[in-house]
C-alpha positions, 0 to 999 in steps of 0.5 A: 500500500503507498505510503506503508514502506518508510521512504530515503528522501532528499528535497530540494530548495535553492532558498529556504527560510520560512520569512523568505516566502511560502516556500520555505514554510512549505517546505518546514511542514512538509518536512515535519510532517514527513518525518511523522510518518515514518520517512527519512527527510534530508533538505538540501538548501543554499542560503537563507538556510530553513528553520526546521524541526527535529528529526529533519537533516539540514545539508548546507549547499552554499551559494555566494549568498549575493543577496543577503539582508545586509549586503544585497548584490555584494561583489565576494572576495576573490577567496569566495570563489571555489569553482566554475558555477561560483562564476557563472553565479556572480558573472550573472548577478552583475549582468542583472540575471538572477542565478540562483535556481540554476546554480543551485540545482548544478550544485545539488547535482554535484552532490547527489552523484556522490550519494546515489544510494542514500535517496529513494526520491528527490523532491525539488522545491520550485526551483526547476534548474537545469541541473535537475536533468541530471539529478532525474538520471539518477533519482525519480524527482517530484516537482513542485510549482506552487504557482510559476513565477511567469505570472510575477513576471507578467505582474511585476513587468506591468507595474514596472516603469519603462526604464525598468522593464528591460533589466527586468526582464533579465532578471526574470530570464530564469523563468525560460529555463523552469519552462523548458524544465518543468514539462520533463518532470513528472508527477508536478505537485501543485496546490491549486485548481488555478495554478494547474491551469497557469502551469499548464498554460505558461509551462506547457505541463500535461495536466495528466502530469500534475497532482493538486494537493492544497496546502496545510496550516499550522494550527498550534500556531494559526488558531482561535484566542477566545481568551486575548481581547480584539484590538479595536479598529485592528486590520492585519495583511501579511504580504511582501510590502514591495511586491506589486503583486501582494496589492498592500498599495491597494490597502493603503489606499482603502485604510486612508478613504477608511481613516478619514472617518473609522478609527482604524490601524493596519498592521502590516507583516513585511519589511519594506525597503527603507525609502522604497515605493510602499515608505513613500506612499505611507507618506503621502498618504498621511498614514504614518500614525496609522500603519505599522511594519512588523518583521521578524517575529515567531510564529506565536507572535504572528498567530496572536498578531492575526488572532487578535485582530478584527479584520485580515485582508489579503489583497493581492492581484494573484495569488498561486495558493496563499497560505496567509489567507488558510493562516487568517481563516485558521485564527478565526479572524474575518478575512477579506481576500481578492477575487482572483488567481486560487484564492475563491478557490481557496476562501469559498464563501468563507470570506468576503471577496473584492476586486483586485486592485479596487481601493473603493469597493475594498474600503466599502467592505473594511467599513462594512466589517468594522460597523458589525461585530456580528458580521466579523464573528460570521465569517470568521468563523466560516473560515474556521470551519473551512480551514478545519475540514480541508487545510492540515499538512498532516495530509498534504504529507500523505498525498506527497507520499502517494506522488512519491511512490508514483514517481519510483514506480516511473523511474523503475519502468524506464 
């Protein structure tokens, strides 16, 4: 029966911490999750390195760490270099490429060939580099595309303006590669019904080759606070303040129509760039006193952050999945999402959904929310119910397993 034999497996992520993105909290669950059920779990990642938990084996494949927090597109030292893809890392940064999912995956594989007999599978993490098609001589891979990055290509080139869009589009240069990748695996793991068909579409993937398995949440983090009071007129997002794509300008603009007459406060969980776009337009939006940035903090912090909250927004022009929004459902907190990409997927009627990119009717809904209590308690606890009968990692694990044993069976038929 798939799933009963304990499986050696090897996943892959070319950047890992859970702050960096749903990807590496996808990755930590997943990983926890599998260990639970009896696996071997050993993540393979460069830098920013995952935080995961006990039972799961870290084995460091470090890049030039180019981006680092502190020192972002830092020039290394001449003692940095260790080999040709180091080169090829750097020589593409300074051309405005960004290099990670490549190099990453050629190092993977230079590691993996000397480690033929320790896997049984190997899952890759959203990176589809080219060096997957050397690893997947040697081991049945499972890929893994939450949503493809062609659609934050397509967002961000959007908004971008005109002196930006060609170094933009360097940057995005990666996402040829990925599609030329992504059609050579088999099964692909995704986590929506509207990211299959964006794959499909954007990476020319078989829909018969792919596997929809929603993502969990953490719930001894993301539940109800019955006992921690509401903070009055409180609205939380958690979404890359910079990010075009996450919509926080949209919010900003509905809480500054809303503050004029609510006495309302944003919370936002993101760090933007000191002096960047989203700095600039709390500012002349008058919003300093209004809105606060928080960045850094735990997972208890955050779910008591969400759960004492009376409203959560997810105001993004796409979403692939959005964990954040099964996180607000999760804490019981109404949420507001945007109706696009998965999230009526994902929310059903268990939010009160709005246009992407619509200030006003966005604005309508919080003022909406903020004047009824019993609303607020409705669909919270909507979201409550929906989370729990359908969003746990325990089976998104499960699920994984049954990809697993598909891919072995393929890889021992060739």
């Amino acid at each position: 029966m798939p799933g009963a034999e304990s499986l050696r497996v090897a996943l892959l992520s070319y950047r890992s911490k859970p702050t960096c993105g749903g990807q590496g909290v996808y990755l930590r669950h997943l990983s926890r999750e599998l260990v639970a059920l009896g696996h071997s779990v050993e993540v393979l990642s460069g830098q920013p390195y995952p935080e995961l938990d006990e039972g799961v084996i870290l084995t460091k494949v470090p890049s030039l760490d180019l981006y680092r927090d502190e020192d972002p597109f830092r020039t290394p030292g001449l003692r940095e270099y260790r080999d040709w893809i180091d080169l090829l890392e750097v020589g593409t940064m300074w051309t405005a490429g960004f290099p990670e999912p490549l190099t990453f995956t050629l190092r993977a594989h230079r590691e993996l060939k000397k480690r033929v007999g320790d896997f049984d599978v190997v899952q890759d993490n959203q990176t589809l580099g080219y060096g997957l098609l050397g690893i997947q001589k040697l081991f049945p891979v499972v890929g893994t595309i939450h949503h493809p990055i062609s659609v934050d290509r397509r967002i961000e080139l959007k908004a971008a303006p005109l002196r930006k869009k060609l170094s933009m589009r360097r940057w995005y240069g990666f996402v040829r590669m990925q599609a030329k990748v992504a059609p050579r695996l088999s099964p692909i793991l995704t986590v929506s019904e509207s990211s299959l068909a964006d794959i499909h579409r954007d990476f020319n993937v078989p829909q018969k080759n792919m596997r929809l398995i929603p993502l969990g949440v953490d719930t001894r983090y993301f539940h109800p606070r019955p006992e921690l009071p509401k903070r009055p007129g409180s609205i939380v997002a958690v979404a890359s303040a910079d990010s075009p794509m996450k919509g926080v300008a949209t919010l900003l603009r509905a809480v500054a129509k809303l503050a004029t007459e609510r006495d309302v406060h944003l919370t936002v969980v993101s760090k933007p760039t000191p002096g960047g776009p989203t700095e600039k337009l709390v500012g002349e939006l008058a919003l300093r006193d209004r809105v606060r940035f928080v960045h850094g903090i735990s997972d208890t912090e955050l779910g008591e952050l969400i759960a004492t909250s009376e409203i959560s927004v997810v105001p993004s022009l796409y979403e692939g999945f959005s964990l954040p929004a099964v996180e607000h459902m999760a804490c019981g907190t109404p949420l507001v999402a945007s109706r696009t990409g998965a999230l009526p997927e994902v929310v059903g009627d268990a939010a009160v959904q709005v246009a992407p990119g619509d200030p006003e009717e966005l604005a309508a809904v919080l003022r909406r929310l903020h004047d009824s209590p019993e609303e607020r308690a409705a669909v919270g606890k909507k979201g409550y119910d929906r989370v729990m009968e359908r969003f746990t990692w325990n089976v998104v694990a499960r699920r994984t397993v049954e990809a697993y044993h598909e891919a072995i069976q393929a890889h021992r038929a060739k």
